[in-house]
Structure formats: structure tokens, C-alpha cells
N, C-alpha and C positions, 0 to 999 in steps of 0.2 A: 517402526515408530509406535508408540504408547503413550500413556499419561505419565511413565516414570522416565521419558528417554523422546524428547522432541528430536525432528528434525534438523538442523544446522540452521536452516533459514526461520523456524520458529522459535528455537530455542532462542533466537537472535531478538526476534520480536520480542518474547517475553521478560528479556533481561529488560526492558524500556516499562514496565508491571512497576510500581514502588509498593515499599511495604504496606498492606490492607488497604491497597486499593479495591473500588468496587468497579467491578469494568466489564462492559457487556462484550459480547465476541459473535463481531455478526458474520454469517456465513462459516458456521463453525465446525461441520462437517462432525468427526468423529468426536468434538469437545473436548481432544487433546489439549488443547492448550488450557482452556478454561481449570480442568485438571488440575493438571500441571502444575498450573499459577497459586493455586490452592494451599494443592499440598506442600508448594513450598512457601508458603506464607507471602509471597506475594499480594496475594489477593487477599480480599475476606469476605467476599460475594461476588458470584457471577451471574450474568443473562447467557448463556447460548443459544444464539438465533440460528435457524434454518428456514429456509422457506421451500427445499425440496422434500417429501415425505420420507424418500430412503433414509439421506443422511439427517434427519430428524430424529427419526427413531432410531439409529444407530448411537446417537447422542445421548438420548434418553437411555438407551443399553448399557452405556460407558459409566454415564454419571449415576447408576445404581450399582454397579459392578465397583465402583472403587467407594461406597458409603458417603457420598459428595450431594445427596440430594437436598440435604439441610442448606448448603450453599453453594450449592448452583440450581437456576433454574430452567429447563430446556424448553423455547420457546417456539413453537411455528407461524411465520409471520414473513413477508417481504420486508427487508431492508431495518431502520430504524424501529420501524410501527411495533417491534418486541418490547422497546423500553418502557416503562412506566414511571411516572413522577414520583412514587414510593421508592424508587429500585433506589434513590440517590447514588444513579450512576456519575460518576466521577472521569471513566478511562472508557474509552470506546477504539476496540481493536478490528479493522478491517482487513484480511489480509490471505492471497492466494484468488486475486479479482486482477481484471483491468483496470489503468488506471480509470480510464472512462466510466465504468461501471461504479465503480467506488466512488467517485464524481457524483456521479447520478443519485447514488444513494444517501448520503451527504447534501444532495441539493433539494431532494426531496423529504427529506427530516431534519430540514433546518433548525425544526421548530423543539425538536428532541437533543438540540447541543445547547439548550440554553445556560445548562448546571455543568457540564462538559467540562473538564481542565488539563483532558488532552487525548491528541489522537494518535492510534500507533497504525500505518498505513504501510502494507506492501504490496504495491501492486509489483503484476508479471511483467506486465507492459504500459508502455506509455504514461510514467510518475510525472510530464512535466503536465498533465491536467490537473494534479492536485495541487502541484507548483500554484497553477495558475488559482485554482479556487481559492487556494489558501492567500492568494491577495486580494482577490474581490473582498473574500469574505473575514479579513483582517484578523489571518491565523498565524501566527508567525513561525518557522520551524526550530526547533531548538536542536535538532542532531538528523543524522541520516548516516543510513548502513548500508554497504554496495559489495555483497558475497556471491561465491560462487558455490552450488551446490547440484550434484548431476552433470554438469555440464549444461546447467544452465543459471543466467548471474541476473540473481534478484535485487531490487532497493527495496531498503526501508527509508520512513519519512515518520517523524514524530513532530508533532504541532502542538502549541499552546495559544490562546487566546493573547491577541496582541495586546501591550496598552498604546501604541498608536500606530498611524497610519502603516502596511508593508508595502513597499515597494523591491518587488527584486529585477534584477537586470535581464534581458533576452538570455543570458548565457547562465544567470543562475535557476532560471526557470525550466531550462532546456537540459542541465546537469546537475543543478542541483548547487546551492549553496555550500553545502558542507563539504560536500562530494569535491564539487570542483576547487575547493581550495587544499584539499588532501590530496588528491591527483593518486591515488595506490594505483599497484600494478593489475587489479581487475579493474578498475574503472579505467584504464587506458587501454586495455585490453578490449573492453567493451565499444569505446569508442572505435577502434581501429576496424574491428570487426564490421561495425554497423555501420562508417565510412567505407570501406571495401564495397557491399553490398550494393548503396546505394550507388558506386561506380558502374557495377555490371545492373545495375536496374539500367541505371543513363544508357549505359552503352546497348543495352538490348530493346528499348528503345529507338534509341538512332539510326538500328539498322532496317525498321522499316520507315522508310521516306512515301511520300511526303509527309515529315509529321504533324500529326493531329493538331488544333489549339490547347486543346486537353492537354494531350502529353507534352507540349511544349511549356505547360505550366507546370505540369509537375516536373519534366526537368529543372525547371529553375528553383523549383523548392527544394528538391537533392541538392542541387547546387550549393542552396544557400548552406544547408543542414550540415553537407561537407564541408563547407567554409568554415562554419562553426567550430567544428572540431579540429579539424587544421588550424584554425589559432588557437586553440587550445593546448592544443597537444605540441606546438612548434616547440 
């Protein structure tokens, strides 16, 4: 992977870029993407945030290495705190996080989405926390992307600022509104797999008696979680 040749799962993000957006890309790692988005006119200015020193300065490496210094800028910073009210950042990309993480980071620079007009999020794991931020905090999703790459099957999540109230359902927050009304054969593949698992959790559980109240709760959250997906998938 390079700045002329993403990933599958990035590549994926980036097509969600529109023409001369200005979009910062936090946790950017080698600032492939930022690149990328450049040089194909997607963009017309980036932020590259890192907040680890390696991949900071590997960033810093990249974005000299391909003459992209005039428009992009490599920042070191936790989370949001790279953007600046000059940068009129527009597109704010988080993506190769938890969802939790990327939750966190999001809740804690609220104050940095105020000009924001949309966000491209993939997390690894656990997408339905942004589900969920994104209706506290009245984002609405306008698409989601569910790929397989390696042998391992990522979401994407794009949001826009709502103009009213969102409400999604236990089932679209849990799968994904988009997701779950496309039904493709990785995302039912995804589910089956991660119903299985929780089967042998339950079951490996069970086997030592008497069980806990602890584990007695989390059984019944498997429970429910495989319930979910068994109406889903019937």
C-alpha cells in the first residue's frame, strides 16, 4: 500500500472524499490516504493528525516525498485538538480505530464539528457506538460500506448533520441502517460467524456450574445479541 495504490478498505473510505473537499484524517498513520485524496483531486487540503511520534514522522516523510506539503499539513496532536478554525475543515476521516475509541474522540471535540458537514468513520470493531453517538448527537447516516479485506470484514459509516430529530431502531443501531436493509453476502456472513461464537461463549460458560450472577448476565446478553441476528437473518 502507498499514496498511489490504497488499500481496499481505504480505498473504500476515500471514494466517500467529494471533489475539493478540505478533510482532516485523524490517526493518519503513514498519510496514505490524505495523499491519495489529493492527488486525485478529491481533496484540496488536508490535516494529518497523529498523536504517536513514529507514525507522525513517517507522515511527515510521505507528505515530503510525494511534493504534497503546500496541501497537506502533518500534525501531532490527540484526537480532534489538530484542527484549527483556519483549516475550514469540511470532512473529518476517522478510520482503522474502535468503534469506542473513535466514540471518545468525537465526544471529546465536540466543539471542533461545529463547521463539520460530514464524517467518514470505520471502525474495526464495535460500529454500533457511533450508531448510537450519531443519535444523541443528531448526525444522521447517509451510507455504510461492509467489506471484506484479509480475512477480516470492516464497516464504514458516513454521517451528515441532521436537520431533525434521529432516531434509529435497536436493529439499526446494532447493524446498521444501510447495512441491514442491503442484507450482501458479507454482512450475513459476518453475522452468522459472530452468532456462532457467541453460541460457544454461552456454551463454555455453562459448563462450569454453579453459574456466577455475572455470567448469568452475560448469558442473557448473548442471548439477546443472537436473537437479534436470528430475526434478521431468518
Amino acid at each position: 500500500m502507498n499514496e498511489e495504490q490504497l488499500s481496499k478498505r481505504l480505498e473504500k473510505v476515500a471514494s466517500y472524499i467529494a471533489h475539493n473537499e478540505r478533510i482532516a484524517d485523524i490517526g493518519s498513520d503513514h498519510a496514505y490516504l490524505p495523499c491519495f485524496a489529493i492527488k486525485n483531486k478529491a481533496a484540496s487540503f488536508a490535516v494529518a493528525g497523529e498523536v504517536v511520534d513514529g507514525p507522525f514522522q513517517s507522515a511527515q516523510k510521505q507528505v515530503r516525498s510525494s511534493g504534497l506539503t503546500a496541501q497537506i499539513d502533518v500534525r501531532k496532536g490527540n484526537g480532534l485538538e489538530v484542527i484549527n478554525p483556519e483549516d475550514a475543515i469540511d470532512t473529518i476521516v476517522i478510520a482503522g480505530m474502535g468503534g469506542t475509541l473513535i466514540r471518545t474522540i468525537l465526544e471529546e471535540g465536540q466543539a471542533k464539528l461545529t463547521n463539520v458537514t460530514k464524517l467518514i468513520l470505520q471502525p474495526n470493531i464495535a460500529a454500533f457506538q457511533l450508531r448510537e453517538w450519531s443519535e444523541k448527537n443528531n448526525w444522521t447516516i447517509i451510507s455504510e460500506a461492509i467489506l471484506r479485506e484479509d480475512n477480516k470484514i470492516y464497516e464504514i459509516i458516513v454521517l451528515e448533520p441532521a436537520t431533525e430529530p434521529v432516531k434509529w431502531t435497536e436493529h439499526e443501531i446494532f447493524f446498521g441502517p444501510h447495512l441491514l436493509k442491503e442484507q450482501n453476502p458479507i454482512f450475513k456472513s459476518k453475522w452468522r460467524h459472530e452468532a456462532n461464537t457467541w453460541r460457544n461463549i454461552i456454551q463454555t460458560i455453562s459448563i462450569n456450574q454453579p453459574i456466577s450472577e455475572d455470567n448469568q448476565t452475560k448469558i442473557r446478553e448473548l442471548e439477546h445479541k443472537i436473537a437479534l441476528v436470528e430475526d434478521v437473518l431468518k
